[in-house]
C-alpha positions in Angstrom: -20.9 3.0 -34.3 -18.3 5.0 -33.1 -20.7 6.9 -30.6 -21.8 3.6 -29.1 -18.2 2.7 -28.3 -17.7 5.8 -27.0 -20.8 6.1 -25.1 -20.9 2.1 -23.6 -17.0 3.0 -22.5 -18.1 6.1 -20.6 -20.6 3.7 -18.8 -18.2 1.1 -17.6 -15.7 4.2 -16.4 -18.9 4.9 -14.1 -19.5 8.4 -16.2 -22.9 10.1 -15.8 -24.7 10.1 -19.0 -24.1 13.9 -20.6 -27.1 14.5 -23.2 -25.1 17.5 -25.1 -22.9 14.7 -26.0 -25.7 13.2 -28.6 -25.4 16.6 -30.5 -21.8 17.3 -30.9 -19.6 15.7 -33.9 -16.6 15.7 -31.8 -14.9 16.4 -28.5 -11.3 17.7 -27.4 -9.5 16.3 -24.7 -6.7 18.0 -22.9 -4.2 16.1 -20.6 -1.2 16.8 -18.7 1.0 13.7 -17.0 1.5 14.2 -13.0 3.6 10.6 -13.3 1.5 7.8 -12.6 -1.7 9.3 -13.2 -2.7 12.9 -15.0 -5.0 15.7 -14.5 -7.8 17.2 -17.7 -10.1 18.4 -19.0 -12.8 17.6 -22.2 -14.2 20.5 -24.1 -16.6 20.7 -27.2 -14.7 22.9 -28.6 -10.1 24.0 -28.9 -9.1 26.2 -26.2 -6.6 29.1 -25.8 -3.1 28.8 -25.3 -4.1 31.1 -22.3 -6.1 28.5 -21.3 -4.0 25.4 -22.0 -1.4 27.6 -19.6 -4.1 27.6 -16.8 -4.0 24.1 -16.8 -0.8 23.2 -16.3 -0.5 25.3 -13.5 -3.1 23.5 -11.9 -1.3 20.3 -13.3 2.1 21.6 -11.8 0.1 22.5 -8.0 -2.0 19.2 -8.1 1.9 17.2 -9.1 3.1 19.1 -6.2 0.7 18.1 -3.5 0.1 15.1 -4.8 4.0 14.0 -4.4 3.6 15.4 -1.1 0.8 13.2 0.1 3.1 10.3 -1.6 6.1 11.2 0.6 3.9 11.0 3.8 1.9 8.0 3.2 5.5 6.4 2.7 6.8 7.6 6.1 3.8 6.6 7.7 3.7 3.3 6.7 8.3 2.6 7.1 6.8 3.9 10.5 4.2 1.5 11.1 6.3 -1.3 9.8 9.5 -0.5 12.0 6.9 -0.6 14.9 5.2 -4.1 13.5 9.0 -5.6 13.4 9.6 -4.1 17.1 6.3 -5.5 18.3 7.1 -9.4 16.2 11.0 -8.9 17.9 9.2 -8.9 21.4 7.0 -11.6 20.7 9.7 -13.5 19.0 11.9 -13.1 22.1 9.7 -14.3 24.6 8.5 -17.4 22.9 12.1 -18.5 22.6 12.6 -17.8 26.4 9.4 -19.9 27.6 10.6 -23.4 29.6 7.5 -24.4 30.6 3.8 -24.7 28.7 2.6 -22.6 32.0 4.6 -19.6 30.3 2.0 -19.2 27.5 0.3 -17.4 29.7 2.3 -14.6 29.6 3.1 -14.7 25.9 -1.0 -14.0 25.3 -0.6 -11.1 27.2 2.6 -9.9 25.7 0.6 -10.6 22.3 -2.2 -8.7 23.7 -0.1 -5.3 24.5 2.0 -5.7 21.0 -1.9 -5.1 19.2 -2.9 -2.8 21.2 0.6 -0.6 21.1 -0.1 -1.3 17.1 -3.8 0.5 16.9 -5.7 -2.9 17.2 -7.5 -3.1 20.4 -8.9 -6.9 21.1 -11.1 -7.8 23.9 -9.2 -11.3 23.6 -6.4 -13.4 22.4 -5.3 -17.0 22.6 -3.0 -19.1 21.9 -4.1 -22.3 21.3 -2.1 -26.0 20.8 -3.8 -28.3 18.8 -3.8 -32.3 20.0 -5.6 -33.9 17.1 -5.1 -37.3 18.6 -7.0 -36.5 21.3 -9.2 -33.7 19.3 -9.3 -31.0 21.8 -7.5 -27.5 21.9 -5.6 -26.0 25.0 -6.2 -22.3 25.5 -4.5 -19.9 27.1 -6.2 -16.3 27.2 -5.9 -13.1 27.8 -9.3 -11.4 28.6 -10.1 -7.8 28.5 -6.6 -7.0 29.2 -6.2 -9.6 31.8 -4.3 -11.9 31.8 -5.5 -16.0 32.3 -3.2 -18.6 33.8 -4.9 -21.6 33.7 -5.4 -23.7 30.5 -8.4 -24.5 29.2 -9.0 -27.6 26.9 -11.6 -27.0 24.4 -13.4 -30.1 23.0 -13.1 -29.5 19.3 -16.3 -31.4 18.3 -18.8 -29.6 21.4 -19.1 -26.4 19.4 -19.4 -25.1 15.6 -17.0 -22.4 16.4 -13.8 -25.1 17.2 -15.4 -27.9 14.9 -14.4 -25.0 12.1 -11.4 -23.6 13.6 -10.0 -27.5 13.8 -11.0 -28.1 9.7 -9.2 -24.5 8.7 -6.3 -26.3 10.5 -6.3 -29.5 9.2 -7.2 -27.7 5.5 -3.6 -25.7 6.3 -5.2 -23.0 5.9 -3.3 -19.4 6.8 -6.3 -18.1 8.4 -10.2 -18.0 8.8 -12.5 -15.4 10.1 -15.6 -16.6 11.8 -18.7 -14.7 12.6 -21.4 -16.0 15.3 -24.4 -14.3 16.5 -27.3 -14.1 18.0 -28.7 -17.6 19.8 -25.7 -19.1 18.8 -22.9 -16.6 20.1 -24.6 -16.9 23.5 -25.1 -20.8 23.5 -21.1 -20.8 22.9 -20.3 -17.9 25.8 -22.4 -20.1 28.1 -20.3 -22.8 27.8 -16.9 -21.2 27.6 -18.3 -20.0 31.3 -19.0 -23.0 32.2 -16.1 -24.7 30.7 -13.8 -22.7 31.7 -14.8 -20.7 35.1 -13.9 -17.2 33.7 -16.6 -14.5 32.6 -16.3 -10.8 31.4 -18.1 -8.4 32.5 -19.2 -7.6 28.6 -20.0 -11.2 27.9 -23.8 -10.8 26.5 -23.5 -7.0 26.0 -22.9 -7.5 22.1 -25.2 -10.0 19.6 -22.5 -10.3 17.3 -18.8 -11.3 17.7 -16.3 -12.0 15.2 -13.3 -14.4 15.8 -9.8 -14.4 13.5 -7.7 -17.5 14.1 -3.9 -17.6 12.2 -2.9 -20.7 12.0 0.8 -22.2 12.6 2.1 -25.9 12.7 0.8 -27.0 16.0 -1.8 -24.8 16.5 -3.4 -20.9 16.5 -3.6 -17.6 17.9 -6.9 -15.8 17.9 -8.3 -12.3 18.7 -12.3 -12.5 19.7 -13.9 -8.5 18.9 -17.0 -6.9 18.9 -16.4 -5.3 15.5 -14.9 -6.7 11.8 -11.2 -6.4 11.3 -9.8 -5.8 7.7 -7.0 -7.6 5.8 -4.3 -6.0 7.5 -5.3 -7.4 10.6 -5.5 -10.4 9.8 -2.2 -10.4 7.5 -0.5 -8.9 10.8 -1.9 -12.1 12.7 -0.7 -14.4 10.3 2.7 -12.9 10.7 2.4 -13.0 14.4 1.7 -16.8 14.0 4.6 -16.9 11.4 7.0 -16.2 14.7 5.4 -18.2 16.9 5.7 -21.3 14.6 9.2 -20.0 14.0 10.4 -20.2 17.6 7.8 -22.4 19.4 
């Protein structure tokens, strides 16, 4: 019974299945502590003391790096955050300047250097105000690096895309991510061309597109790619949004 447990436990650790270990009545295990984790070996039979020394060495060399790789990872990422808090300070700043609902303009764009200075590198990002008396959404874009000064109104029930933007809103939800593709993708980049006037020059170069929307009070900002985005983009969006709801 005893080599069942052992064996079925080896399994769910994702071990390789070892037949010498059906022959043997028992096994030695030698570990050394590196902290929060430890480095050994398993034998089928006692080692050496010469041995047992050999290992810790390589303990004490693997402790050694492995605090070293620690010590960076945490610079990097103090680092990273100091810039996220300079990049959320500029954004912060400039939303509590605006006067005018024309100025929003400006603040995509400012939004749309602050993720590219960061590592993320959007084709697009709105900002978008939310009149849910009226259902529609105004826009105001910053495309491909450029910036957009008009403001578009988006109809919230002429497209699936806004039709599930507008319910993640009015759920109060933090966020959504929304992929469209294919037909559909192109369907919606043909109306937002004809909606709006404005095309890029990569419009129907791509048959997939993925859109994350963070969601504040009154309304969202959104970056449009090409390509997925992991958790820590959107968590950074949400804390951009966070600001914006703060000052706006």
């Amino acid at each position: 019974p005893q080599r069942i447990v052992f064996n079925s436990r080896r399994k769910i650790r994702g071990e390789k299945d070892d037949p010498r270990l059906e022959k043997i009545s028992v096994l030695y295990y030698y570990f050394y502590s590196i902290g929060n984790g430890s480095i050994g070996i398993s034998t089928f039979g006692p080692i050496s003391k010469e041995k047992l020394e050999l290992l810790k060495r390589f303990r004490n060399v693997f402790e050694f790096a492995y605090r070293r790789y620690i010590d960076v990872t945490q610079a990097e990422a103090q680092t990273k955050e100091a810039k996220i808090e300079i990049a959320l300070e500029r954004v912060r700043s400039r939303t509590m300047a605006m006067q005018r609902s024309e100025e929003f303009s400006e603040t995509t764009y400012i939004l749309f250097q602050q993720f590219l200075e960061l590592g993320e590198a959007p084709d697009q990002i709105t900002i978008g105000i939310i009149d849910a008396k009226e259902k529609v959404i105004d826009f105001w874009t910053t495309m491909e690096g450029k910036k957009i000064s008009s403001m578009v109104k988006f109809p919230v029930r002429e497209t699936d895309l806004m039709k599930k933007i507008y319910k993640a809103w009015k759920s109060q939800k933090r966020s959504i991510a929304i992929e469209i593709k294919g037909k559909e993708l192109h369907d919606y980049i043909d109306y937002r061309i004809r909606l709006t006037g404005v095309s890029g020059k990569n419009d129907h170069a791509h048959d997939r597109r993925y859109i994350l929307a963070a969601f504040f009070s009154k309304g969202m900002i959104t970056i449009s790619t090409n390509d997925p985005r992991s958790n820590e983009t959107k968590q950074l969006l949400e804390r951009f949004a966070g600001v914006f709801d703060l000052t706006y």
